[in-house]
N, C-alpha and C positions, 0 to 999 in steps of 0.2 A: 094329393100332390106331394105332400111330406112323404108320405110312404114308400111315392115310387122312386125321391131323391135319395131313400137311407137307401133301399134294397141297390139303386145303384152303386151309393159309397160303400156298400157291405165289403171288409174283409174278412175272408178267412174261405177254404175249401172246406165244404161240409159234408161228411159222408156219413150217414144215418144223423144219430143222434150227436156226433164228433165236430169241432171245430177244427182245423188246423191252420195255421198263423207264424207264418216267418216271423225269425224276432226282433226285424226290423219294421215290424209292422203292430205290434204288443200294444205301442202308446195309440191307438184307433182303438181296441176294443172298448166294449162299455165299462163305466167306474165299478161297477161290481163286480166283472170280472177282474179288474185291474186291483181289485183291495184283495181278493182271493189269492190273485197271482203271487202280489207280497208276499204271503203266507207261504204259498208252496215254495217261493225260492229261495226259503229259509233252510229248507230241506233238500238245496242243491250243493252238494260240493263244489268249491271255488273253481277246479279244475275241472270240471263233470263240462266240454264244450258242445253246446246242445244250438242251434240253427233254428229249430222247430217245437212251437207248442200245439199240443192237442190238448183243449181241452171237451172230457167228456162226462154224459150226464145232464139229465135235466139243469140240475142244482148244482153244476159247475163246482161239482167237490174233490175232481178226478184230473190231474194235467198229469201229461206225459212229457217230459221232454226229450227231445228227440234230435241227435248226433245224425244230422245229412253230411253227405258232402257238400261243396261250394257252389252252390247258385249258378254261379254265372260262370264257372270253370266246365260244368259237366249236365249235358242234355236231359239227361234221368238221375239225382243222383238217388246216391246207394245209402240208406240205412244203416249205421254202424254200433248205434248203441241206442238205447230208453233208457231215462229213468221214469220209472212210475209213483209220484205224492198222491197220496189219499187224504185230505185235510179230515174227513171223518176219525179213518183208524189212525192218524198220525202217525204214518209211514211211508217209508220210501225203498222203492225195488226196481234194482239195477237190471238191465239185459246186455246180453253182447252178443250183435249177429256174427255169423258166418262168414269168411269173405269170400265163401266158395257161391253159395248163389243169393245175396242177400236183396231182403224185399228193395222197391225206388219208388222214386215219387214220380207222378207223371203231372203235368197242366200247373207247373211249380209258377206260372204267374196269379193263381187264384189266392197265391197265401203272401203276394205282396201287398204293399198300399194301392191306391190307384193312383199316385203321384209317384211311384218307383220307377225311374230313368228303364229301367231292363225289363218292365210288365210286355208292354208294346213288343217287344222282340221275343220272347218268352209265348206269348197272345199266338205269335204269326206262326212259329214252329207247330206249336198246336194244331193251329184250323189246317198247315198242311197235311201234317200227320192225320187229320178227320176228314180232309178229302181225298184220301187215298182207302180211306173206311178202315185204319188200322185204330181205331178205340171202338170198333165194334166189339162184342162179347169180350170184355176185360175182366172177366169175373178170374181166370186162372193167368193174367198176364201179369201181376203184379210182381213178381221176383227179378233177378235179372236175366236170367239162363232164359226162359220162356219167351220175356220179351225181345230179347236180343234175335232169337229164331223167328220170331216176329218178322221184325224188321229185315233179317237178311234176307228171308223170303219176298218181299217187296224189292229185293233189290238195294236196302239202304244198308247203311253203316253210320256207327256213333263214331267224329270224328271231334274230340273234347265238348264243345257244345253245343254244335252242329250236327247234324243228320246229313250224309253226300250219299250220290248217286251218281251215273251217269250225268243225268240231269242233273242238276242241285239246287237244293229246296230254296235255302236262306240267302237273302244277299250275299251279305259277307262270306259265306264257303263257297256262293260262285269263284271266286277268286281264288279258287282253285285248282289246275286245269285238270286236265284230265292225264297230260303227259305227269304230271306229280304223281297223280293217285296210281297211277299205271306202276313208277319210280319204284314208291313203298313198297308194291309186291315183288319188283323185283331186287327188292332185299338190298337197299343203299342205305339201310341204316351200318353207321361207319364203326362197329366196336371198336378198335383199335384207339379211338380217341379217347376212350373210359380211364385208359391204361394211364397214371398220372406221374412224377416224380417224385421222389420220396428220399427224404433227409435221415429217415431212421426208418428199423422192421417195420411192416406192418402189421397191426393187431393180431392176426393169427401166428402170425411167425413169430413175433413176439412171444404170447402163449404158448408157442412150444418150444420155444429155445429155454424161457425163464421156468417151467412144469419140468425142464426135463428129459422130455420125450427126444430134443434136437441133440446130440451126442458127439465129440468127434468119434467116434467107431463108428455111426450108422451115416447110411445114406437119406438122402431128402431129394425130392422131385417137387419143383413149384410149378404146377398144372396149372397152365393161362398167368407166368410169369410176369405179360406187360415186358415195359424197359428193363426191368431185370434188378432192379434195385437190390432189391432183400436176397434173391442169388452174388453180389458183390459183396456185399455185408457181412455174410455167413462166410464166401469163401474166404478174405479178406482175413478172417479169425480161422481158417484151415479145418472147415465143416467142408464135408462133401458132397456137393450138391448141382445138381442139375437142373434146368428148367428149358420147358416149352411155353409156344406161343404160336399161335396160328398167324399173325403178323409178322412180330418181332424176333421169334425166334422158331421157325416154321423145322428143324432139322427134327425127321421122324427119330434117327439114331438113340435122344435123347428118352425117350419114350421107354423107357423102360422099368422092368420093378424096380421102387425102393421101399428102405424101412417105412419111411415119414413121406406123405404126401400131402401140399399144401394144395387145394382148391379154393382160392382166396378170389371175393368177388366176382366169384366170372357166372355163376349161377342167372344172375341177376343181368347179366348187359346180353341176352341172349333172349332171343326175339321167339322164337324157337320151340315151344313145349317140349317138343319130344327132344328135338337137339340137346336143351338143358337136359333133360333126363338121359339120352346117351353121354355126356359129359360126364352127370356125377356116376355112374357104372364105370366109364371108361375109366378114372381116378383111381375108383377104388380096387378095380383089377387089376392096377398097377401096385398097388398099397400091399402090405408084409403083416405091419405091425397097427399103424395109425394114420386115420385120414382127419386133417380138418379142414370142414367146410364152414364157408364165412360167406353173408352175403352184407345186403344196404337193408335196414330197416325203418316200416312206415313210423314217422317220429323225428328221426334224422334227416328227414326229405329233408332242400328245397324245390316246391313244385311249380311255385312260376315261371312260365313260361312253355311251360310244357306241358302237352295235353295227351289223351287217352290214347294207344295203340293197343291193340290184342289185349292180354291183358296186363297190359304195364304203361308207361308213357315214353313217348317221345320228345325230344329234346329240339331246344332248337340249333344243337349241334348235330343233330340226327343222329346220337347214338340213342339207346334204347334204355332205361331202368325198367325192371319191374322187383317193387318193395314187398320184403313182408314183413310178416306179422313174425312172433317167436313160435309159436306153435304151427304155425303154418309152414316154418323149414322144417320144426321136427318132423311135422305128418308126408310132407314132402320126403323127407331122407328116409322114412321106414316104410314108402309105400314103394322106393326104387327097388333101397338094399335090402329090405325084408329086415331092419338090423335098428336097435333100439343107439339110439345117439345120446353122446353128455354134452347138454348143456352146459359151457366154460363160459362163454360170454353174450353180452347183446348182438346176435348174429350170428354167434359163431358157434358150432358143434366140433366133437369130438367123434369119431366110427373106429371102432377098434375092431381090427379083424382077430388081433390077439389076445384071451381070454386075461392072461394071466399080464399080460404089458396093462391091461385096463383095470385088474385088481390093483395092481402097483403102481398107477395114478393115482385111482382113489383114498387108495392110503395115504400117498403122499400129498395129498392133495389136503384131505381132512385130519390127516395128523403129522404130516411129516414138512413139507416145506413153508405149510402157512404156519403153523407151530412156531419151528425157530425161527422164523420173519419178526413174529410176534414176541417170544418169550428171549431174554439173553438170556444166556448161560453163567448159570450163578459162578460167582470166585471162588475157587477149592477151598475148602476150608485150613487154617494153620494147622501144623502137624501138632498132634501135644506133647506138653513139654515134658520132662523125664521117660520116654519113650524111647531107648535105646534104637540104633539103625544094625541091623542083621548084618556081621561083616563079611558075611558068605552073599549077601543082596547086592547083584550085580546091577539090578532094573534101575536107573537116575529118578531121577525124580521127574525129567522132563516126561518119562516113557507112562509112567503113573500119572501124570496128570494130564495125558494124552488117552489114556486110557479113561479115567474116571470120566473123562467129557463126552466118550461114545456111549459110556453107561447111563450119564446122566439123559444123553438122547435119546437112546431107547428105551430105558427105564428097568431094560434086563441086563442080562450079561448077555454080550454079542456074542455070535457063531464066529470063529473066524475068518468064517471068506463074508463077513457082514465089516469087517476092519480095514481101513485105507492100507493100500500094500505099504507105506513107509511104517506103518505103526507095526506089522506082522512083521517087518524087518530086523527092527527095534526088537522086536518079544525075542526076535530069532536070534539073534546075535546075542542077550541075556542069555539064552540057554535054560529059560525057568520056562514051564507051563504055562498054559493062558491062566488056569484056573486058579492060578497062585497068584498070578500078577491081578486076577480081580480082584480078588481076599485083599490085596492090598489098596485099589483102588476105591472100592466100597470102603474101606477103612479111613480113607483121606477124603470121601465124601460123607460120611456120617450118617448113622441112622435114622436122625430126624429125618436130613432133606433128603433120603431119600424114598422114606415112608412118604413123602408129600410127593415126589417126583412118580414113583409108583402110582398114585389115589389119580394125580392129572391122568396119567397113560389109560388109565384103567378108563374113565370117563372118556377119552376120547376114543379110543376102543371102540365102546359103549355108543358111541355116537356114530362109528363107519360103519355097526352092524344095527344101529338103528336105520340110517339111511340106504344101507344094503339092505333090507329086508323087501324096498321095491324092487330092486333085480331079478330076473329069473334064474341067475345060478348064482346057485345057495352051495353047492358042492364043495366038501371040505378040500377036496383036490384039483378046484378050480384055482385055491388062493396061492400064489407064493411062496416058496419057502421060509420068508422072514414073515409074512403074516401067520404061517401056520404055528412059527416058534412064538409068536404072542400071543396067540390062541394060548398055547398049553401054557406060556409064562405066565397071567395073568388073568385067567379062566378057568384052567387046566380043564376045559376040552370046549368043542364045538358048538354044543349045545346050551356050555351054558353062558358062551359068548352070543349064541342068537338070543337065547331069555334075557340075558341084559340090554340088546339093542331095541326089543321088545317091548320091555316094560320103559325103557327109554321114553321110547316113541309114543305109549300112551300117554307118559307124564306128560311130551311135549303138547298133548293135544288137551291140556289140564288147565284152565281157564286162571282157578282158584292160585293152581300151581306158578306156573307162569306170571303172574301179581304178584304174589309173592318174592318173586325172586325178583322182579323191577322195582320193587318198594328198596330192597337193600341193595341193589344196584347205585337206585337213586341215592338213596341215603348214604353210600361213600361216594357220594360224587361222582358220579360215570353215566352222566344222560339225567334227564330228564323225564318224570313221569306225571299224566293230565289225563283224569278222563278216560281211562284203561288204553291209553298208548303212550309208549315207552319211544321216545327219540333219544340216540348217543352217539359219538362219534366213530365210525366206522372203525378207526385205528385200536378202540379202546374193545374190539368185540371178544378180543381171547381174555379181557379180565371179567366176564361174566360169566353166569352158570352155563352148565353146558347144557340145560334145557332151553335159557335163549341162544344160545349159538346153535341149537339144531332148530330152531325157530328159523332163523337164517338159512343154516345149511339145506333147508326145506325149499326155502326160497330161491335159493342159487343154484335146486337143479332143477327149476323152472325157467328162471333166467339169467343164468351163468356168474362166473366171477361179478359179485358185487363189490369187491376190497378198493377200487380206486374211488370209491363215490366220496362222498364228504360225510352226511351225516343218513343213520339207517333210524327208520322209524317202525316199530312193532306195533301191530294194531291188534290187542290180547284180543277184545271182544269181535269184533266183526274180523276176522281171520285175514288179514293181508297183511303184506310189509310193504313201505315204500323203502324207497335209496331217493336219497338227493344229492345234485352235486350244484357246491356254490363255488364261484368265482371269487380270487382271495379271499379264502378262507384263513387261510395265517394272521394277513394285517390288516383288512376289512373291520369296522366296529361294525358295521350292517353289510356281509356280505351279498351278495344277491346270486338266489337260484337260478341255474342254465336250464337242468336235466332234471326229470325225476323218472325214475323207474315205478311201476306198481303193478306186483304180485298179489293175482288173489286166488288163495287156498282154494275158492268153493270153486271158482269157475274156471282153474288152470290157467286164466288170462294173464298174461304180460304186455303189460302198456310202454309206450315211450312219450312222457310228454317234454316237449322244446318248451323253454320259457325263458329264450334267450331274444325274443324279437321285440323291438324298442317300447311296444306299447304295453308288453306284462312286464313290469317292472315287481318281482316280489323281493324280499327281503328275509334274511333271520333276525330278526329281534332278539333282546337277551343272550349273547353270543355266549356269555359268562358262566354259563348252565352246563356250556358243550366244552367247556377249558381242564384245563391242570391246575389245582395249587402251585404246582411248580413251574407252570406260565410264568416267565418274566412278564407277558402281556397280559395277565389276568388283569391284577387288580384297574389297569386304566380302564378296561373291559368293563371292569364290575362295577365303576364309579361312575359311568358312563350312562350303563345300564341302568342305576338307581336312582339315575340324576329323572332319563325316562318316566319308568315307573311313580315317581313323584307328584310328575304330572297329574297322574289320576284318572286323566281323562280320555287313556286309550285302553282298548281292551286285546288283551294278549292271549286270550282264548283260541285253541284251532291254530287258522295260522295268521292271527292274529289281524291290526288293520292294513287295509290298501295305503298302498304306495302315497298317493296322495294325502288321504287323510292323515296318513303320519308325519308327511313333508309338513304340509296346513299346520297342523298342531305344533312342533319344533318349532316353526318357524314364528309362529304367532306367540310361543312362552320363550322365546329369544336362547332357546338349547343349541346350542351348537357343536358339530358333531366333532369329532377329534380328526385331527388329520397324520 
């Protein structure tokens, strides 16, 4: 009798020798697995969100945990990541599916309790789906591509966590008529509604007005405009610009080539496979120079209330998303355009039709706009004294130190059609040579600074043909003509600017190398280093070596401009980088994480994780680490923070303790936080 009550309360779905177990269901298994478990989830990252444990093995030495989607949102859901703990080998190994056909779970009420509210309903879906004899031979249904042919064959469709048909299986999706299901196919989802209002650019526009690319001389078409916003904005400041909209602004006229094409968002509100793919074609046939495309990525959802359509969701405004992933727009944009895309942001690519417009990003990009963002411009040095002034020297001194501050830019002597036409006016009206008036300007900038001003250029250099060396054109007469005058300034030829981006690029994959440069990062105060990962504030990336800055620069052409995040974290040993962005970060003592992004080397993935919803409350701790001496708010920072520490009796390892536990603790040694 005992026997046949456990085998009843049994939880967990058992496939060979495998358990599998919601983890809302963990506190049922036996105490020996449950002492085990401890163990393995010593070896889960805090963010690693996993729905599912398998554990496998006789001797229950083997869990997997395992990232479903949401239960009770979606009929099958989809497998999205493992981890695998081995408590034997004391290890742990990560996987990331597919989102093109990734395995699902099927008979998802076996892996709850049997007191779980949604078993019973979960139970009924089932026994329909086995009297229609669709869990016969499941041996190859396990993916989702397979199953889904499955089902349509039968006649059925996933509609979020229902199965409809004609007929319809589940209570609750009876209540759906049939005139709806009819509706959906004939296509009432309302894009037009996606289209929102907007106070300032939008992200891609933005990126291309502030990169550069938006010009007054060139033209710009905003392909699927919406209300028109960012078209006012631009012309408002006398850019020339055009935009369509199949709603809002339906005039074909407008359709025409420009330089600059903005394909902002509209990938994504299109119900449509191939529509979307005639979209991003039709853009880019419009396109001269540069296309960006931008869509919504998974991370930034919110998906309440909205449930599964083709392959994206429906809203209950009946417009349509479909999110992705970062590598999933890239593989999308080179399977349309045949054409390798840059990664500038979360979402958003760059498509250069223009060889040489896409060298002269990247330059400006890796050494030319984030440079002087980063770096001032030093104050000209005083003239020295007993130094007679030439009374044949017609050039002021305003013209010379207009000049010294282009030299100090480039770190050569500039061409003259590289000089702002008022400074060539200036040279012109002197009546003196350029090469005279540099003679003078290197003179009023000094050979120290600018043997030092040289050594930067050179490393960054060094670092555009390190990260050039993934591009397929390598060609010396692919580059620019100001890039090819840096070549021979500071190289003196082609080859042996690729042997330096080269051996660059080895260093940057240099374990030993890379420690080292974080140990004296840290030690003048700039981040933080624990446990072979180096966290610093994003602002402070141009005062490190320039083996971590291509540590970064590695990471941001996987997933785009990182510079607004808050704080960047380098992970030497296991090869990723994270970004995180906290909420006041200025006047916060304990800011608290929104965003974090995470890059990983080995498996080209980019994450997005939200941890902005009221129940993950994380924090940064020791805020004091990530400051200036010349914080006026350090020291209250720092006193703060030691008052913390003091305590004893928290541990600030990793990312330190839970929300709670740290409130608990304060609150219990009577610290109170500053306001």
């Amino acid at each position: 009798m005992q026997n046949k009550k456990s085998l009843k309360n049994a939880v967990g779905k058992k496939v060979g020798q495998a358990i599998y177990v919601h983890r809302s269901a963990v506190d049922h298994l036996q105490t020996s697995a449950k002492d085990k478990l401890s163990l393995a989830l010593q070896r889960v990252p805090e963010d690693f969100q996993w729905s599912v444990l398998k554990i496998s093995g006789q001797n229950d030495q083997t869990f997997s945990f395992l990232d479903y989607q949401d239960f009770s949102a979606v009929a099958f859901p989809e497998l999205r990541a493992s981890l695998l703990v081995n408590l034997t080998e004391e290890s742990a190994k990560l996987r990331k599916y597919s989102d093109a056909n990734p395995p699902i779970l099927h008979r998802k009420e076996l892996l709850l309790a049997p007191d779980h509210p949604l078993r019973d309903d979960f139970a009924k879906l089932t026994q329909s789906l086995e009297s229609k004899g669709l869990f016969k031979n499941m041996a190859n249904k396990g993916t989702r591509r397979i199953w889904m042919e499955t089902l349509a064959e039968a006649g059925l469709t996933v509609e979020g966590p229902h199965i409809v048909q004609s007929g319809l299986i589940s209570e609750e999706s009876a209540k759906t008529s049939a005139d709806d299901m009819n509706g959906l196919e004939k296509n009432i989802v309302e894009r037009h509604k996606t289209a929102i209002t907007r106070a300032t650019l939008s992200a891609p526009m933005y990126l291309l007005f502030t990169s550069g690319l938006i010009r007054h001389d060139r033209t710009v078409l905003d392909y699927g405009c919406g209300q028109g916003d960012d078209i006012r904005a631009l012309q408002s400041d006398g850019f020339t610009v055009e935009g369509w909209d199949p709603h809002y602004r339906p005039d074909p006229s407008t359709l025409k080539k420009s330089q600059v094409t903005n394909l902002g968002f509209v990938l994504n509100v299109i119900e449509d496979p191939e529509e979307r793919a005639e979209a991003l074609k039709r853009a880019f046939s419009l396109t001269e120079l540069c296309l960006a495309v931008s869509v919504m990525l998974y991370g930034k959802a919110d998906l309440s209330g909205a449930r599964p359509y083709r392959d994206g969701y429906l809203t209950s405004r009946q417009t349509f998303q479909k999110y992705y992933t970062q590598a999933e727009l890239r593989d999308f944009i080179v399977s349309i355009l045949n054409v390798e895309p840059l990664a500038v942001g979360q979402g958003i690519f760059l498509v250069f039709r223009d060889e040489l417009e896409e060298q002269r990003y990247l330059l400006r990009r890796q050494i030319g706009f984030k440079g002087r963002e980063y770096r001032s411009v030093p104050k000209p040095s005083a003239p020295k004294k007993g130094t007679p002034n030439n009374p044949n020297d017609k050039l002021n001194k305003t013209t010379i130190r207009d000049l010294a501050a282009e030299i100090r830019a480039f770190g050569r002597q500039p061409d003259i059609s590289e000089l702002p036409k008022s400074l060539v006016t200036k040279l012109s009206r002197a009546k003196q040579g350029l090469q005279y008036a540099a003679n003078q300007a290197i003179a009023e900038i000094g050979h120290k600074e600018l043997e030092e001003i040289v050594a930067t250029r050179t490393e960054d250099l060094s670092l555009h043909f390190a990260m050039h060396a993934f591009s397929q054109r390598r060609s010396y007469g692919s580059f620019p003509p100001e890039l090819r005058r840096d070549i021979r300034a500071f190289f003196g030829s082609h080859k042996r600017a690729q042997d330096s981006g080269q051996a660059l690029l080895y260093s940057i994959g240099n374990q030993d190398l890379l420690l080292e440069d974080a140990e004296t990062a840290a030690a003048a105060g700039i981040g933080h280093l624990e446990q072979g990962r180096f966290q610093f504030p994003t602002d402070r990336l141009q005062e490190l070596s320039v083996r971590l800055r291509g540590f970064v620069a590695l990471a941001e052409r996987l997933a785009g401009d990182l510079s607004e995040t808050t704080l960047l974290r380098i992970h030497i040993t296991s090869r990723k980088l994270t970004a995180l962005t906290y909420a006041d970060f200025e006047t916060s003592f304990l800011p608290r994480l929104m965003t974090r992004v995470k890059v990983e080397f080995d498996t080209f993935d980019v994450s997005i994780i939200d941890h902005s919803a009221d129940n993950d409350v994380r924090l940064l701790y020791l805020k004091s680490r990530y400051m200036k001496e010349t914080d006026p708010r350090q020291a209250a920072q720092k006193a703060f923070d030691q008052e913390v520490l003091d305590l004893n009796t928290l541990n600030f390892c990793n990312e330190g303790p839970s929300f709670r536990e740290f409130a608990q603790t304060l609150l219990k040694a009577g610290v109170r936080i500053p306001s």
